[in-house]
N, C-alpha and C positions, 0 to 999 in steps of 0.2 A: 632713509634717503629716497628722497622722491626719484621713479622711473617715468619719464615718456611714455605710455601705453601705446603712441600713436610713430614711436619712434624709427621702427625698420619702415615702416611704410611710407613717409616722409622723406626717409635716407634713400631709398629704391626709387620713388618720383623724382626725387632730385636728379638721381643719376641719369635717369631718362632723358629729362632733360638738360643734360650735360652741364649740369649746375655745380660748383666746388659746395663739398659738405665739410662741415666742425662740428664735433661734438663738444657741449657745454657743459660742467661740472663746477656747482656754486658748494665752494671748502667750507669747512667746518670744523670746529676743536677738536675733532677726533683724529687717529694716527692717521699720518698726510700718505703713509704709502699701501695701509687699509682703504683709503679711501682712492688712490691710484689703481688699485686692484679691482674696486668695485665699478669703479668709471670706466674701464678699461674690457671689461670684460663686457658691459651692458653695452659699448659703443662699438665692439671690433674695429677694423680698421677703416681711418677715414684720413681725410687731407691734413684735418690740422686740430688737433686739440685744445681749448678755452679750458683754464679756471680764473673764478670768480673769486677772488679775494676783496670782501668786505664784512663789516659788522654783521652778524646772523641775528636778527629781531628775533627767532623761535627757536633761540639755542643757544649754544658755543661755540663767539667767533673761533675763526682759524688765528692763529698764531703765528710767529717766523718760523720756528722749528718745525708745526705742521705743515704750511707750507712749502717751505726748501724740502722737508721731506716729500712733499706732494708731487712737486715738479720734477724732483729728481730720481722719483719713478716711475714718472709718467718719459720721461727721456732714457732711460735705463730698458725700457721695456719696448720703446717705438724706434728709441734712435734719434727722436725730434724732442726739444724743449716745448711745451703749450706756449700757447699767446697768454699773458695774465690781462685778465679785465681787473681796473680797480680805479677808486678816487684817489689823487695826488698827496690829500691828506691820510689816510690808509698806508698805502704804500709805504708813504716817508716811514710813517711808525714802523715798520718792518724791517728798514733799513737792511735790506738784503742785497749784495750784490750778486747772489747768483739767480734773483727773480731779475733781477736787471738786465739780464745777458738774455732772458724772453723776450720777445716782439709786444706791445703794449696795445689793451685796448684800452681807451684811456676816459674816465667817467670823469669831464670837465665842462660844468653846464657854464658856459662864459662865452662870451663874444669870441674871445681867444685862448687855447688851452693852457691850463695852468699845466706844467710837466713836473712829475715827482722827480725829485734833486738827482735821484740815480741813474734816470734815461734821459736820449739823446732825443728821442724822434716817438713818434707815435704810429704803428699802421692802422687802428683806428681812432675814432673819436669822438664821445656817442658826447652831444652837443647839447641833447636836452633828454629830459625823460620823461618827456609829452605835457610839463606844466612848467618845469622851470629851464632856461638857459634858450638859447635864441628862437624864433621861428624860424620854422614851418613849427609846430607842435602836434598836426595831425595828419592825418591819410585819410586822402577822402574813401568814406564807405567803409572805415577803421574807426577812427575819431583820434583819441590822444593817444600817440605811442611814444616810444624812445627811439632817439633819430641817432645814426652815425654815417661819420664822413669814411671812406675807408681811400686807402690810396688807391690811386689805379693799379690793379693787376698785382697786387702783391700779397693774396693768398696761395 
């Protein structure tokens, strides 16, 4: 599992700047609450915990079972459920109703978000990912990145 090398020092500037921090954790087929121990321990605590449930190109996607197990160690041990990031299509295939009861960040490259059938709403909503889904697609002095809309004030 990939580590941040640059991660405390990042989280510490943030804070300075009285910035809100997440730590991010992209799942994997392996045990969902092995992997809530290892995220958990590498990130201490922060505002608000991300997992990334999608297809793993270098591996073994995550599962429903590894998942629900995922989040519900990660809420077991914080007291908070994660935000799940994932595509509408993804998602459906998991048909989970306890990833549903998460805050959504929602990977919907479209003019307008497509919502997976088990949530209501989105808090974010990453629009493009720097080549496909609407402009803007870049940052100047960046170039192509992944863009998201987030609500006001609701991390």
């Amino acid at each position: 599992t990939f580590v941040d090398r640059m991660y405390e020092q990042n989280k510490a500037a943030a804070a300075e700047l009285g910035l809100t921090w997440a730590a991010y954790h992209f799942a994997d087929g392996s045990d969902g609450a092995a992997q809530a121990e290892h995220f958990l321990n590498r990130t201490g605590t922060v505002k608000r915990y991300i997992v990334d449930l999608q297809l793993n190109p270098k591996g073994t996607t995550v599962g429903k079972k590894q998942a629900e197990d995922l989040v519900e160690a990660i809420e077991e041990k914080t007291g908070v459920l994660p935000i799940v990031y994932g595509s509408p299509i993804f998602l459906d295939s998991l048909n989970s109703q306890l990833l549903a009861k998460c805050d959504l960040w929602l990977a919907s490259y479209r003019s307008t978000p497509r919502m997976p059938k088990l949530w209501k709403s989105w808090l974010m909503w990453q629009y493009t990912n720097g080549q496909v889904g609407p402009e803007p697609h870049t940052v100047k002095g960046v170039g192509r990145v992944d863009r998201s809309y987030l609500q006001a004030d609701s991390l």
